[in-house]
C-alpha beads as a LAMMPS data file, in Angstrom:
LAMMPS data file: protein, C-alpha beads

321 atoms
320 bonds

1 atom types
1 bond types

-500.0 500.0 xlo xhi
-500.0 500.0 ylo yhi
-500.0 500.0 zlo zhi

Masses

1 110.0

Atoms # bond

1 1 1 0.000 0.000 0.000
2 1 1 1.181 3.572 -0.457
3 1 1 2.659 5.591 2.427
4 1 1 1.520 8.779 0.324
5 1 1 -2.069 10.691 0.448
6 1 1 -3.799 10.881 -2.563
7 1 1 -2.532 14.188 -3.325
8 1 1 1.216 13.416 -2.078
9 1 1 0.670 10.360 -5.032
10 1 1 -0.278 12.828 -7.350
11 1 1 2.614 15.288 -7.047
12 1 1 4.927 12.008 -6.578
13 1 1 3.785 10.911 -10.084
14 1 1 4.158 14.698 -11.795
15 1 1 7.780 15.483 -10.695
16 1 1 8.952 11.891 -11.241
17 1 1 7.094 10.028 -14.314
18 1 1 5.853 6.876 -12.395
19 1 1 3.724 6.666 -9.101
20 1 1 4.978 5.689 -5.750
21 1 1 3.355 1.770 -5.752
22 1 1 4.390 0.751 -8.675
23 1 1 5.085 -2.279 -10.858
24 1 1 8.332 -2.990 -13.601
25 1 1 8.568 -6.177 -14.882
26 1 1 12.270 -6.320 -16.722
27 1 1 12.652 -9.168 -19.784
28 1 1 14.442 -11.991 -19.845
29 1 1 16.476 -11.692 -23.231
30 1 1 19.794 -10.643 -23.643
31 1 1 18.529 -7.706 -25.231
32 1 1 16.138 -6.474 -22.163
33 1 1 16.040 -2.830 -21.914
34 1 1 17.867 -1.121 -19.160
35 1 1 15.330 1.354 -17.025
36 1 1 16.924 4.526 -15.360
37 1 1 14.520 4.873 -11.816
38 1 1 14.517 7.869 -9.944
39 1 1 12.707 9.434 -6.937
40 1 1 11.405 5.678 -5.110
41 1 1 10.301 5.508 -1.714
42 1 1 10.055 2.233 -1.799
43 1 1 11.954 -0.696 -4.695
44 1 1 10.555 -4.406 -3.981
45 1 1 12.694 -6.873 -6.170
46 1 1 11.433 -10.334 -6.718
47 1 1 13.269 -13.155 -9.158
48 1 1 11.592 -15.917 -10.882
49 1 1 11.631 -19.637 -11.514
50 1 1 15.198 -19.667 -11.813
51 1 1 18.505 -18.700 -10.417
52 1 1 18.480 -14.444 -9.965
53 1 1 20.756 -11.808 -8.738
54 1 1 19.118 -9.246 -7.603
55 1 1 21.499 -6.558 -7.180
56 1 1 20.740 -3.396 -5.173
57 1 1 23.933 -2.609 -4.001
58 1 1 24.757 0.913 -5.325
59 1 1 21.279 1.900 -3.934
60 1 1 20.864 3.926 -0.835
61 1 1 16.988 3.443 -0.287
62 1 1 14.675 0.603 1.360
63 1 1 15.111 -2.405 -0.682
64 1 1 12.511 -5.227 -0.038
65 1 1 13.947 -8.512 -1.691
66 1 1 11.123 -10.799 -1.970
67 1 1 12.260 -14.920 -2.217
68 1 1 11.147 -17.378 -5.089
69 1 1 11.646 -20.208 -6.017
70 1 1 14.346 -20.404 -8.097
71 1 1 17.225 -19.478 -5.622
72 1 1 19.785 -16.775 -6.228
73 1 1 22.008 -13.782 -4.835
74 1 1 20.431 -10.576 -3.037
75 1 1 22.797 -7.803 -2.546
76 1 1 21.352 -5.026 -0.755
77 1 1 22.675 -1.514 -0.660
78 1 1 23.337 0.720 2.401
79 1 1 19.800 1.480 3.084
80 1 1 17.488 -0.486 4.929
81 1 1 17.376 -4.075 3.262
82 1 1 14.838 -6.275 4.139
83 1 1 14.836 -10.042 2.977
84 1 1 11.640 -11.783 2.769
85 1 1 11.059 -15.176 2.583
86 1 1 8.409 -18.014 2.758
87 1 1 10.342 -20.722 4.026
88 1 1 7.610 -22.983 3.195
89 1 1 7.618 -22.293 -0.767
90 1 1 11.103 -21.911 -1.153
91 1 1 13.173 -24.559 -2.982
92 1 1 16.374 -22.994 -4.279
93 1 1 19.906 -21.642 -2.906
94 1 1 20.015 -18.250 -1.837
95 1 1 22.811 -16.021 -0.657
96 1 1 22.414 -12.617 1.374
97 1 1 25.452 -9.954 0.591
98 1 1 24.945 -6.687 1.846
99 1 1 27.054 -3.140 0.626
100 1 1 26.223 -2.291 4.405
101 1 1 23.327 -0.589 5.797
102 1 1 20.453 -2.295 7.719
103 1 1 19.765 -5.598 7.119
104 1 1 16.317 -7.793 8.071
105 1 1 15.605 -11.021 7.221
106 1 1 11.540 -11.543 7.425
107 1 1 10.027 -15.201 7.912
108 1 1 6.792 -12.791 8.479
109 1 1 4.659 -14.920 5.392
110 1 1 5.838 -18.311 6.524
111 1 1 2.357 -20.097 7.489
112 1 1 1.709 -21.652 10.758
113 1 1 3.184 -25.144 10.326
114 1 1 6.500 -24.707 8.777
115 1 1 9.334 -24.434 11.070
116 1 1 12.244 -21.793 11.070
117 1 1 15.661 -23.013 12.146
118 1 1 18.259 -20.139 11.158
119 1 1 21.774 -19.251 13.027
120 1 1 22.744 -15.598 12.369
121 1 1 26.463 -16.972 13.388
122 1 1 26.803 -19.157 10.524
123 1 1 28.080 -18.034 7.003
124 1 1 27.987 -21.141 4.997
125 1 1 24.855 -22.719 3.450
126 1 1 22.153 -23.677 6.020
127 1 1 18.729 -25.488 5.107
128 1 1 16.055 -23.053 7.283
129 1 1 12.823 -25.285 6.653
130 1 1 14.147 -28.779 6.506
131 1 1 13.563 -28.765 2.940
132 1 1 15.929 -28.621 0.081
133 1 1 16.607 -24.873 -0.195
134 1 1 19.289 -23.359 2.285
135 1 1 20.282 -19.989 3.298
136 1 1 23.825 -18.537 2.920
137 1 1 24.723 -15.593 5.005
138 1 1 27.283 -13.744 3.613
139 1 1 26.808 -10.390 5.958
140 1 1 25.486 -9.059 9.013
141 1 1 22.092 -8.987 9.715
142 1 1 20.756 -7.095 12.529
143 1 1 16.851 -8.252 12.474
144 1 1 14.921 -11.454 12.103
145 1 1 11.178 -11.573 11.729
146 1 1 9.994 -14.512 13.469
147 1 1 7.208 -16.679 10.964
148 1 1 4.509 -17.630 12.163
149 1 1 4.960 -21.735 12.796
150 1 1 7.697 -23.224 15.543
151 1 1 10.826 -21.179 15.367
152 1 1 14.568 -21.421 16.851
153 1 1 16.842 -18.470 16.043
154 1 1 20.448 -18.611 17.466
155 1 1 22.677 -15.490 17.762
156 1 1 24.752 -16.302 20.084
157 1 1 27.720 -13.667 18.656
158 1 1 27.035 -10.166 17.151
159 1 1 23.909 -7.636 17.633
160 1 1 20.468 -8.557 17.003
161 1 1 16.974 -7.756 17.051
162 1 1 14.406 -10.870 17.283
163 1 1 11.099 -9.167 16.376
164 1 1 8.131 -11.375 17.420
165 1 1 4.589 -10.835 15.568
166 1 1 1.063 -11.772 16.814
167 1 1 -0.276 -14.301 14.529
168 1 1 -3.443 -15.677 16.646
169 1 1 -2.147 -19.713 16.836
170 1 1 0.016 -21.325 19.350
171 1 1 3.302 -21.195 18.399
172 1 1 7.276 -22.395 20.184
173 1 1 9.815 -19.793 19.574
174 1 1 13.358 -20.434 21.149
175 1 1 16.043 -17.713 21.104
176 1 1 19.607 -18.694 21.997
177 1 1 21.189 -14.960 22.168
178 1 1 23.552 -13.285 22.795
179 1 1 22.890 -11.600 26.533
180 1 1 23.411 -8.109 26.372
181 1 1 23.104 -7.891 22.465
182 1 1 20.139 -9.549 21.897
183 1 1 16.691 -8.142 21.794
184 1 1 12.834 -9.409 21.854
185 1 1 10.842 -6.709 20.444
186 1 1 7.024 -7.137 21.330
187 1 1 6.298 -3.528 19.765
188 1 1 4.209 -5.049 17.316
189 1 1 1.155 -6.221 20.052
190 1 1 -1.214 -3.795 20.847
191 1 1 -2.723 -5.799 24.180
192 1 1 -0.964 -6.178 27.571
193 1 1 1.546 -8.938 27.691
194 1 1 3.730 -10.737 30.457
195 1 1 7.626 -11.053 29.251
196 1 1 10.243 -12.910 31.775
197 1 1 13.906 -12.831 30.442
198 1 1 14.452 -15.258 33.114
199 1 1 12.825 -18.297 32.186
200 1 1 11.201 -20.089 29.545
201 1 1 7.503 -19.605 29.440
202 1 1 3.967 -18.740 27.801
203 1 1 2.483 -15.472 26.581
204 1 1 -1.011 -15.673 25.925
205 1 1 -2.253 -12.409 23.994
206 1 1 -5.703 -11.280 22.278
207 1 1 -5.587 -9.104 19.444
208 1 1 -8.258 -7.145 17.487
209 1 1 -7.495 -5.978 13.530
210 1 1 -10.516 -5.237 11.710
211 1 1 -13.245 -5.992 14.078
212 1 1 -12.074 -9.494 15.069
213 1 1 -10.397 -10.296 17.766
214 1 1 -8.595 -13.382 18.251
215 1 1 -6.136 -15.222 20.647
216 1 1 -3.005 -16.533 20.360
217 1 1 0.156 -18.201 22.700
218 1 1 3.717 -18.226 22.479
219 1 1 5.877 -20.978 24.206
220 1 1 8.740 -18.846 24.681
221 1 1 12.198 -20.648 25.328
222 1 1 15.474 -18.402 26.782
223 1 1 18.246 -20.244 27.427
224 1 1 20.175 -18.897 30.808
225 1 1 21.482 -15.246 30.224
226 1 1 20.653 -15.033 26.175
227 1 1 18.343 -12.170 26.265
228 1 1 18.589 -9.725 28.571
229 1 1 16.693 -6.496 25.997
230 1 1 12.995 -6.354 25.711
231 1 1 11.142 -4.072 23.725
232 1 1 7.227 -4.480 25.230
233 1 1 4.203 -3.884 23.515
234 1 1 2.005 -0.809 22.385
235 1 1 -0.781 -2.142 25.209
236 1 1 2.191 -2.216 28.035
237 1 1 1.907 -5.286 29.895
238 1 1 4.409 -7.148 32.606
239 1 1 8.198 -7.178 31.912
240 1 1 10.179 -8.973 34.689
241 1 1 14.286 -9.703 33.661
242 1 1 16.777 -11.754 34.836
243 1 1 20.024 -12.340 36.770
244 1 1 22.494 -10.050 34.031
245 1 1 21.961 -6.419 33.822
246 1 1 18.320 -5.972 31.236
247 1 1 17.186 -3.249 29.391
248 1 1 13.686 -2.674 29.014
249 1 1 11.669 -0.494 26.545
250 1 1 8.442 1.251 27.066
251 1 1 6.709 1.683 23.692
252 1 1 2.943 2.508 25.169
253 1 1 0.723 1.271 27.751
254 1 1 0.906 0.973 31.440
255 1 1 4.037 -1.353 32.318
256 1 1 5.372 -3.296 35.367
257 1 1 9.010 -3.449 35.389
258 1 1 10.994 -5.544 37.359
259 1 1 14.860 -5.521 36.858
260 1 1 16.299 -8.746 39.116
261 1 1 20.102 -7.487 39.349
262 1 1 22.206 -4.410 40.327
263 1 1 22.099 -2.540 37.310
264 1 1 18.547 -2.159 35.065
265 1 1 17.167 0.542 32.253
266 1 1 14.722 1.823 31.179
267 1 1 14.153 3.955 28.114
268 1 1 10.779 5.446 26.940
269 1 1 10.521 8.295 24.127
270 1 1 7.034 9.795 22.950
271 1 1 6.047 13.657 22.519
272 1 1 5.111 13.941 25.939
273 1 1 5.709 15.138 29.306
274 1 1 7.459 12.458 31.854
275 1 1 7.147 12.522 35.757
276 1 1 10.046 10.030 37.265
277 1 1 9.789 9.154 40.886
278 1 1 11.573 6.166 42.680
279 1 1 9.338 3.504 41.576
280 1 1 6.831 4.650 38.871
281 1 1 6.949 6.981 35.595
282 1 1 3.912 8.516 34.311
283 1 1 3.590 9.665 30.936
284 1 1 1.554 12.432 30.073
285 1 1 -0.004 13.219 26.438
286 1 1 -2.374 15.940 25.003
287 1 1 -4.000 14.593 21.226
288 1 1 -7.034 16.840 20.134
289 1 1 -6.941 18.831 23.675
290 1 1 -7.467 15.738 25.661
291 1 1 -4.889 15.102 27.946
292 1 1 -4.428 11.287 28.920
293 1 1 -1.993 9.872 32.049
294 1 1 -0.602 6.045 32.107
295 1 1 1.560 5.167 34.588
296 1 1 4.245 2.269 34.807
297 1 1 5.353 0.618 38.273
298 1 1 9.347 0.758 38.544
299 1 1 11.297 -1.879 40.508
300 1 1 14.928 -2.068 41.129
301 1 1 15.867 0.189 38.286
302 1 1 18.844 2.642 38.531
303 1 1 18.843 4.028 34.767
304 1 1 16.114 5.528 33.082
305 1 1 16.713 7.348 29.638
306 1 1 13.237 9.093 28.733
307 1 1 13.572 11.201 25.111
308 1 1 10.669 14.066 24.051
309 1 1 9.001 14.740 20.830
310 1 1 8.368 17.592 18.913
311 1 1 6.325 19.474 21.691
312 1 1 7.355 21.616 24.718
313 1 1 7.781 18.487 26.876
314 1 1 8.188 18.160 30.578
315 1 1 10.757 15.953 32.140
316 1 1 10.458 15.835 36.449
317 1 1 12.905 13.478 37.589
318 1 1 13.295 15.503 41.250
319 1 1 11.757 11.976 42.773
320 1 1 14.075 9.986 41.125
321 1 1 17.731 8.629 42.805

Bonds

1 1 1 2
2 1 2 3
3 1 3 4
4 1 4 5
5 1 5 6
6 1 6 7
7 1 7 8
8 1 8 9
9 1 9 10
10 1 10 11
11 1 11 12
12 1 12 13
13 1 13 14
14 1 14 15
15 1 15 16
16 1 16 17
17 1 17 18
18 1 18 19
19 1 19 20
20 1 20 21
21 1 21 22
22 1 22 23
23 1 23 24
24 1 24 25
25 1 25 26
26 1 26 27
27 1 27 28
28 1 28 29
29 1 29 30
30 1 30 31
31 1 31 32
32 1 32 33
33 1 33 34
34 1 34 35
35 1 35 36
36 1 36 37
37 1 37 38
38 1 38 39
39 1 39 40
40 1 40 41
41 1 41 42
42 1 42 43
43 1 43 44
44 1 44 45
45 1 45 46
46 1 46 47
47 1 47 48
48 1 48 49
49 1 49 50
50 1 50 51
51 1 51 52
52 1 52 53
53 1 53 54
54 1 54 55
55 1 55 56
56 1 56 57
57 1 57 58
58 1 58 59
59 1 59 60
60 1 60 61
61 1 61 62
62 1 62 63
63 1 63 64
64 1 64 65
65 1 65 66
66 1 66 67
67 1 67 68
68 1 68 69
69 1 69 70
70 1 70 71
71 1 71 72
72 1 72 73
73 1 73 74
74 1 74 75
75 1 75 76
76 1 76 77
77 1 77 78
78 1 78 79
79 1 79 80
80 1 80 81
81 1 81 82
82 1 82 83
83 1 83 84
84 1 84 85
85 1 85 86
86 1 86 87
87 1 87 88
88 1 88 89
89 1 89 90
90 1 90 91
91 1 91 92
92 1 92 93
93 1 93 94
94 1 94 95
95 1 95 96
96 1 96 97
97 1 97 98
98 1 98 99
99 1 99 100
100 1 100 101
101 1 101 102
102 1 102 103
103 1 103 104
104 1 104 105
105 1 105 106
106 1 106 107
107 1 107 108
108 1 108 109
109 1 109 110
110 1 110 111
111 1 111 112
112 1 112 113
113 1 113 114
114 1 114 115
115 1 115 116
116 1 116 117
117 1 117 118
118 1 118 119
119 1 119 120
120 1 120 121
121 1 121 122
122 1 122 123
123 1 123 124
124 1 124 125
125 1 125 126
126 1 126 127
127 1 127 128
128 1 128 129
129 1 129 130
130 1 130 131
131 1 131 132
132 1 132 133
133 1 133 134
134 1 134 135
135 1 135 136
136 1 136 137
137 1 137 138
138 1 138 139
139 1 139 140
140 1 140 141
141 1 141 142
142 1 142 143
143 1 143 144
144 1 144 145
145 1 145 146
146 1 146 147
147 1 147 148
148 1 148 149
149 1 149 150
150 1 150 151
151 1 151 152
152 1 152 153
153 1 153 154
154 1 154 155
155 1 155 156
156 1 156 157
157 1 157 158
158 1 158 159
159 1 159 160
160 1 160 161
161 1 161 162
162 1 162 163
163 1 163 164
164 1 164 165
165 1 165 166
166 1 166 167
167 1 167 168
168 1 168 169
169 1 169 170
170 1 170 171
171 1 171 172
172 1 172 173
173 1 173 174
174 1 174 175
175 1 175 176
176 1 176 177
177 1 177 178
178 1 178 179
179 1 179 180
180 1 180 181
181 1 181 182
182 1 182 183
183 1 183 184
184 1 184 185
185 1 185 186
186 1 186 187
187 1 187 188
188 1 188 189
189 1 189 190
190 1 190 191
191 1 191 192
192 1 192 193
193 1 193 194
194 1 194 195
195 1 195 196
196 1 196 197
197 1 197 198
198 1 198 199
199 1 199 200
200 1 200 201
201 1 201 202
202 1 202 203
203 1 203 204
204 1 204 205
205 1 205 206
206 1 206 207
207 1 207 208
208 1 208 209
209 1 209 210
210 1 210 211
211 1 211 212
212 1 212 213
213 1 213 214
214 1 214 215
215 1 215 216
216 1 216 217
217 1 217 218
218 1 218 219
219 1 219 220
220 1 220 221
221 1 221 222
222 1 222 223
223 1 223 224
224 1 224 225
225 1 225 226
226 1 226 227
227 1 227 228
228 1 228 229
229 1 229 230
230 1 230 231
231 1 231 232
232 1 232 233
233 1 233 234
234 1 234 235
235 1 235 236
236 1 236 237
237 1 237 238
238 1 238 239
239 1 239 240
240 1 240 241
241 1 241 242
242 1 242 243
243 1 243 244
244 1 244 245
245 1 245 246
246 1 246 247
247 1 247 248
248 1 248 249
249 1 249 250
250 1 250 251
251 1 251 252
252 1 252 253
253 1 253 254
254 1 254 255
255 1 255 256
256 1 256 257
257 1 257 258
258 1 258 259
259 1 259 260
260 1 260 261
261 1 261 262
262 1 262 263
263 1 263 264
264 1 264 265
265 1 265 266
266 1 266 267
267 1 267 268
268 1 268 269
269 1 269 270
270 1 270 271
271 1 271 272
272 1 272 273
273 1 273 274
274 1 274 275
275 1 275 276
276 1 276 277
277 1 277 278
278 1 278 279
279 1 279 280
280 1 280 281
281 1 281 282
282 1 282 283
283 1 283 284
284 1 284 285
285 1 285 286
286 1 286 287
287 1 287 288
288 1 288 289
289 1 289 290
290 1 290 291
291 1 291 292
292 1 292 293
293 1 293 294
294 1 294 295
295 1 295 296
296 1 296 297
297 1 297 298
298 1 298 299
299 1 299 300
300 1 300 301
301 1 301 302
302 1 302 303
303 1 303 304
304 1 304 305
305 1 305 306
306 1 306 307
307 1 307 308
308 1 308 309
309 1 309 310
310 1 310 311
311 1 311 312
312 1 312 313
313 1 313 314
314 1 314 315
315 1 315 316
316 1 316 317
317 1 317 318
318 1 318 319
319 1 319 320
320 1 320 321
C-alpha cells in the first residue's frame, strides 16, 4: 500500500514520471532494456523460476527482496534491506550480501506449520525449513522476523533484534542470544503482555485488527542469560528480567518493570511530558486537547533514559535517585 495521500501520489507521479506503488517487470532476453529509476520511496525486487541476482547494491533506499523459487544472490545496498522469505515455498539456494546498511531477514509470510531453524552466526549454506533450499549468510544482519509456525533463532555472537509478531495460533519460539546484544521486540502487540527474560515460558495475547479479535500463545524458550533487551508492547503489559543487567523499553501502555540485578534501564521516548519518581513513571499526552496519564510501576531500576518529541515536553525526575 502507499505511504503517500492521494494528493502526495499525485505530485509524486508529476515530478517523477511513475507513481509511488508501482510495478516494472524487466525481460528476460539478452537484449532487455535497461530502465533509469529515480525518486522511489520504496523498490521491492522479486526473481523468478530460476537462479536471480538481484542486485541493489549501489542503492541507498529501502530495498525489499522478496524470495522465489528459483534461488539466487540478493545484494542489498546501504539502506534499509529487508529479505523476505516463505520458508515454506522456497526450494532454491540463496545467498544474502549486503554493501552495508540495515539488514532484516523476514520469515513474516511463513504459514503456521513450517518451522524456522536459522543461526545468524553461521556463514555457509544452512537449510532453514528442513527442505531442500538453504540460506547462505554472507553479511550481518541485525533483524529477524519470526514466521509464524515453531521457530529457533540462534545469535549467540554479534547484535540482534528478534522481532516477534502476533499471529493468533500457538506457536514455540526459542532464542539462543547473545545476553546483552540480543533483543525481543514485542512492539508489534497492541494488548498487555507478560515477558520474563528469566525463564522459559507462555504469553497468551488477544488481538483485534478489523473488528475481530482473536487469541493466540507463544511458548517462549530463553536459554540462561541469552536475552537480557525487551522491547514491550504498544498495550504495556508485565516485563520482569533476569540475573544479568536488562534493558527494558516502554513503547505505550501501562508497564510493570521488574529488573532482578544491580544494574537495570529503562528507556521510553514519545512527545510527551514524563514525571520520574523512585518507583513509577507517568507519561503524560495531550492529542485533540485531551490530555491522557498512564503510569508504569518501577522496581529495582537505577537508569532511566526518557527522550521528548516535537512538543514543549516536561521531564520531572526531582523523585528519582
Amino acid at each position: 500500500a502507499s505511504e503517500l495521500t492521494p494528493a502526495q501520489a499525485t505530485a509524486f507521479l508529476a515530478a517523477n514520471g511513475i507513481a509511488e506503488d508501482s510495478t516494472l517487470t524487466l525481460g528476460t532476453s539478452a537484449t532487455a532494456p535497461v530502465y533509469a529509476l529515480g525518486g522511489l520511496a520504496n523498490v521491492s525486487l522479486t526473481g523468478g523460476v530460476s537462479f536471480d541476482t538481484l542486485d541493489a547494491s549501489t542503492y541507498s533506499g529501502k530495498v525489499t527482496f522478496n524470495g522465489s523459487v528459483g534461488g539466487g544472490l540478493m545484494k542489498g545496498g546501504m539502506g534499509q534491506n529487508i529479505y523476505a522469505f516463505d520458508a515454506s515455498a522456497m526450494v532454491g539456494a540463496y545467498t544474502i550480501n549486503s554493501a552495508g546498511g540495515v539488514n532484516t531477514l523476514d520469515f513474516s509470510s511463513t504459514p503456521h506449520g513450517t518451522s524456522v531453524t536459522l543461526d545468524l552466526t553461521l556463514n555457509i549454506p544452512q537449510p532453514v525449513s528442513g527442505g531442500s533450499w538453504t540460506l547462505t549468510l554472507a553479511t550481518s544482519i541485525q533483524n529477524v522476523i519470526d514466521g509464524q509456525g515453531d521457530n529457533t533463532i540462534t545469535a549467540t555472537s554479534g547484535v540482534h533484534r528478534i522481532i516477534l509478531l502476533p499471529y493468533y495460533t500457538g506457536q514455540t519460539v526459542t532464542v539462543k542470544g547473545n545476553g546483552g546484544n540480543t533483543t525481543l521486540d514485542f512492539s508489534a502487540f497492541t494488548t498487555p503482555i507478560t515477558v520474563c527474560l528469566g525463564s522459559s515460558h507462555s504469553i497468551s495475547y488477544t488481538e483485534t485488527i478489523s473488528g475481530i479479535t482473536s487469541t493466540g500463545n507463544i511458548q517462549l524458550n530463553l536459554p540462561s542469560g541469552s536475552v537480557d533487551n525487551v522491547i514491550g508492547g504498544a498495550g504495556g503489559g508485565t516485563l520482569t528480567g533476569n540475573t544479568d543487567n536488562d534493558t527494558f523499553t516502554i513503547t505505550g501502555g501501562a508497564n510493570t518493570i521488574t529488573g532482578t540485578s544491580s544494574n537495570n534501564t529503562v528507556n521510553a521516548s514519545a512527545n510527551a511530558n514524563f514525571m520520574l519518581t523512585g518507583n513509577s513513571l507517568s507519561i503524560t499526552t495531550v492529542n485533540a486537547g485531551v490530555t491522557s496519564t498512564v503510569v508504569s510501576v518501577l522496581s529495582n531500576i537505577q537508569t532511566v533514559n526518557l527522550t521528548g518529541g516535537a512538543g514543549n515536553n516536561v521531564f520531572d525526575v526531582n523523585g528519582f535517585s
